[in-house]
C-alpha positions, 0 to 999 in steps of 0.5 A: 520553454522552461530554462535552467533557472525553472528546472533548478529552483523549487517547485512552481507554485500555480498559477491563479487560473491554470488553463486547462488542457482539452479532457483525455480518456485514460483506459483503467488495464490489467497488466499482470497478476501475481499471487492473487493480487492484480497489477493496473496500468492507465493507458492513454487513448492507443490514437495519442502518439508519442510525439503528441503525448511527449507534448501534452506531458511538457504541459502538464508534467505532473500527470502521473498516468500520462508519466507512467505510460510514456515511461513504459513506452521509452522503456521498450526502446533501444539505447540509441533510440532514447540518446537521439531523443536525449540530444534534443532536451538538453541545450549544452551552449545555454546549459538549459533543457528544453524538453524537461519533461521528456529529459526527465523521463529518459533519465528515469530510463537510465536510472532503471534499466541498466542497458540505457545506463549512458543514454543520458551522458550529455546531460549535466552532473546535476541533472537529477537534481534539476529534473526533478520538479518536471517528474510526477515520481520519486524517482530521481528525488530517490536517486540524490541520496547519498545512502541510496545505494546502501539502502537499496543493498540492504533492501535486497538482503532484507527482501530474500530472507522475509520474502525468500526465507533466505538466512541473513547474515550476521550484522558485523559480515553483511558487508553493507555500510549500516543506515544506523549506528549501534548506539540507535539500534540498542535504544531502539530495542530496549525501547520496543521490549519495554513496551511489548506488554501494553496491550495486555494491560489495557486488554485486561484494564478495557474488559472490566468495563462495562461494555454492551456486547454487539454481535456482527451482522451475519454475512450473510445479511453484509453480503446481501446489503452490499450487493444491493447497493453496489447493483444499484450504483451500477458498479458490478460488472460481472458475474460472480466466478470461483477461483483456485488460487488460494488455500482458501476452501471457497474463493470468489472474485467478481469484476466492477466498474471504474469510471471517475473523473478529474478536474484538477488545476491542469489536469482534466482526465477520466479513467475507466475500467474493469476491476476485480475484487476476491472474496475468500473464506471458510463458508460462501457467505463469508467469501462473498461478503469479503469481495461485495465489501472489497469492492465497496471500498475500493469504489469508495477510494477511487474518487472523482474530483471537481474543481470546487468553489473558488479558494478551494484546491477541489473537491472530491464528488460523491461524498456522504460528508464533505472532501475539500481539497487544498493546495500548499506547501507543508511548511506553509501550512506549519507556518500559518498554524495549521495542525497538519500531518507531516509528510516526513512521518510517512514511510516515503522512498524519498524526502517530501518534495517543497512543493504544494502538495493537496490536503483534506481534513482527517479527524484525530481520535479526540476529533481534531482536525488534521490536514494530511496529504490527499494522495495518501487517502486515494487510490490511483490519485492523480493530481497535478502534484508530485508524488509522494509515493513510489506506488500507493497502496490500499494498506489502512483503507476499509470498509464495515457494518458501522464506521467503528468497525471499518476503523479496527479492520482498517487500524489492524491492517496497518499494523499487520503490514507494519509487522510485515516490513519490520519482523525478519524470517526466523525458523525460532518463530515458526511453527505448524498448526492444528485445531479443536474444531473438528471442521478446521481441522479436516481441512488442514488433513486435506491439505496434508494429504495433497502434500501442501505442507502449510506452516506460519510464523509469528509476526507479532511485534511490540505492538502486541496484536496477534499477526500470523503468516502463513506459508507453504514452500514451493519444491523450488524454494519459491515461498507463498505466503499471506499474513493476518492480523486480529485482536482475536489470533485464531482469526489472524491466523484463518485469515492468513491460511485462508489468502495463501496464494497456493492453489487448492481445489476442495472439491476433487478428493485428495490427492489431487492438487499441487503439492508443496515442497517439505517445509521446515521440519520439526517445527513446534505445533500450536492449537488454534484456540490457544493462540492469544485472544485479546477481543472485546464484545464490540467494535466499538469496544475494539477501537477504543482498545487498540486506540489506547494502545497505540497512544500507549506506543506514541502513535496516533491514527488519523481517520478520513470517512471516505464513506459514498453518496449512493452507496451510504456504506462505511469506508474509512481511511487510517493513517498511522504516522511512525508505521511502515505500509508494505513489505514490497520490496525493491531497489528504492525500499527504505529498510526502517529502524525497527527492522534493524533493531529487531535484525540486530537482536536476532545475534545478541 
């Protein structure tokens, strides 16, 4: 059994030829929706009991699925139910624990839930420190910094006001120790309005040169390519269905299948399923090649893997181009010269674990190779290696017509969720909309009508592109909201009103339907067609601009073709090393720089 020494030191490196635990069958489940958004669960074979899976995790402790479960199990338990179980991990006399795996886990509860807060009182001072390395999560390695609980204070406050348009404090009466002195906070801002006019510039520098206008496929033609593909592959598994959940006037999901595998060092696993994808917007054809392309490339990042050829970590299966997988240590790999990403650049609830994480190779934009971490490419990756994320997300993965087109959508959706997690709620930036297009218009009376009081707020940061959120405020002071990002603002904008989870039903006249609460009133009213528009005539054009501008900024995207066999449809993943990737925030949310920058401004 691992002792003190084990759980203490750094992460083990792997054996030459792990032995491979017998398969298991991981049921892909919906736990919850909320906002349109669908929450999934792995769950183990409902035959594994808790005995038999606490021992399968001690094998193989890094497997995140079996992890999550048992975590969910032991959550359900009483206080006294998880002290028995604590007394039998950890041998006081030897000062070693037994059971890391499950000493882990039940340190983990007490961490989260405040009724087991002293179920793991017999364990040592530095527990969490030693556990670690026997956990798939970042929970305890988030828990052993010294400014957590400061970050998590901050995190709270910064969620009711972007979430909850609470009002924030001024900086000097929050009564919260600061995460960073004034002195980074001024150099930050003067430094983010230096550049606040980059891409204006190179806008107007890009739309001198000759660029051959390329229209987009009609959506139509996406949605029937897409389908077909899909059909054929054997991923639609339901029919299409209407949904009423969203201001969008046409809102549709359909179910589709998920079955991959995993043979990865010590972890052999399948998962399997039913997902479902949405598709909004102003026309069906619109709506459904939005949820055909959904599942593309949702189906295009939930990958299976092989063990490879000798001296490779792996290799992801099904690929148009090859996914190799390697297994080292970051510094390793800085060490033998290997250009690679950073882990530290990445928006990480805790510091990256020394420990062999899996690589691939993404290409830079002058089509250099970079190593970058394999779990920040996938969905439901799970790897026999610690995580780097608290939950990974879908930010900077999408699919296209041409791979350029993929990278701008995947490109602009990084920097709409960036401006999401780093622009603070002020009424001085909201504003009401109305447009010159007749159609769009109508529907924003129809809303008004049923008393669904729609409003947005601009989101744009330094970066320049157009970012729009809409909202509608509940009459219990809940907020609903989504946000958009384009080239194009008056896109930006459709795209936000169109993913607001309010629920409107085009099809009875008004005034039926939920009304809203009043809003904020006597907002100032922006047309639609006035909102910036800084799109060239092609996709190819489009990337290079937003290339430029991010290089203008110090930014460089990283690019991984993810791109399917059978299917032989665009899907690329973007990194953004410096950009946040999601504005959900909970106690373990690290607030950025940005963020306060822009915080502190607020009250200059």
């Amino acid at each position: 059994m691992p002792g003190h020494s084990q759980a203490s030191g750094p992460y083990p490196a792997p054996e030459g030829s792990p032995v491979t635990p017998s398969p298991i069958d991981y049921a892909y489940t919906h736990a919850e929706t909320l906002a349109t958004t669908g929450y999934f669960s792995c769950e183990p074979p409902s035959s594994l009991s808790l005995e038999a899976a606490l021992e399968r995790l001690e094998a193989t402790p890094l497997d995140d699925f079996l992890h999550q479960h048992l975590l969910r199990v032991l959550s359900k338990k009483s206080p006294g139910e998880l002290r028995s179980l604590a007394a039998t991990c950890y041998d006081a006399a030897a000062d070693v624990f037994i059971r890391p795996a499950l000493a882990g886990l039940l340190l983990e509860c007490a961490l989260l839930l405040p009724a087991c807060r002293e179920v793991c009182n017999g364990f040592p001072a530095d527990a969490a420190a030693r556990l670690a390395p026997a956990s798939p999560t970042v929970y305890l390695r988030a828990a052993l910094q010294s400014d957590r609980e400061a970050a998590a204070a901050w995190s709270a406050m910064f969620r009711a006001n972007i979430c909850g348009h609470h009002p924030l404090p001024r900086p000097d009466e929050a009564d919260i120790p600061p995460l960073f002195c004034p002195r980074e906070l001024t150099a930050r801002a003067e430094g983010l309005a230096s550049r606040a006019d980059i891409l204006a510039r190179e806008h107007a520098r890009r739309k001198a040169e000759d660029w051959e206008p390329r229209e987009r496929p009609p959506a139509k033609e996406t949605f029937l390519r897409a389908l077909d593909a899909l059909m054929e592959a054997g991923f639609i598994a339901g029919p299409e269905m209407r949904h009423e959940a969203s201001l969008s006037p046409i809102a549709l999901l359909r179910s589709w299948q998920v079955d991959i595998s995993v043979r990865n060092s010590r972890l052999n696993h399948s998962l399997r399923g039913q997902a479902t994808a949405y598709g909004r917007g102003l026309s069906l054809a619109q709506a459904r090649a939005s949820y055909a392309m959904e599942i593309v490339e949702r189906a295009s990042a939930y990958v299976s893997v092989g063990p490879g050829q000798a001296g490779i970590g792996g290799e992801v299966l099904d690929r148009k181009l090859p996914l190799l997988l390697i297994k080292a240590r970051y510094a390793d790999l800085k060490a033998q010269g290997r250009a690679v990403l950073d882990p530290g650049l990445l928006p990480l609830e805790a510091s990256c674990p020394d420990a062999p994480l899996y690589w691939l190779t993404a290409r830079a934009v002058d089509g250099a190779e970079v190593l970058v971490p394999a779990q920040a490419v996938f969905l439901f990756c799970n790897l026999d290696e610690p995580g780097l994320f608290l939950a990974g997300g879908s930010t900077g993965l999408a699919s296209g017509n041409s791979l350029d087109e993929a990278k701008v959508a995947a490109i602009t959706e990084i920097l709409e969720r960036d401006a999401e997690a780093t622009t603070p709620f002020s009424r001085a930036r909201c504003f009401t909309l109305r447009s010159r297009d007749q159609r769009i218009q109508s529907l924003l009376e129809d809303y008004a009508a049923r008393g669904i009081r729609v409003q947005f707020q601009d989101l744009t940061t330094e970066l320049g592109l157009p970012v729009y959120q809409c909202f509608v405020t509940a009459l219990d002071g809940t907020v609903a909201r989504a946000t958009g990002a384009n080239l194009n603002g008056a896109r930006a904008a459709l795209a936000a009103l169109t993913e607001t989870p309010w629920p409107y039903v085009w099809a009875r006249p008004a005034p039926f339907g939920k009304a809203s609460g009043p809003g904020l009133a006597a907002l100032p009213e922006r047309v639609l067609e006035d909102l910036p528009d800084y799109s060239l005539p092609s996709a190819e054009a489009n990337l290079r601009l937003l290339e430029s501008v991010l290089a203008g900024h110090g930014k460089s995207p990283l690019y991984v073709d993810l791109t399917r066999t059978d299917l032989n449809l665009p899907v690329v993943r973007v990194l953004i090393p410096g950009l946040e990737l999601t504005a959900e925030w909970d106690s373990f949310s690290r607030p950025s720089l940005r963020l306060f920058a822009r915080y502190a401004a607020m009250y200059k």
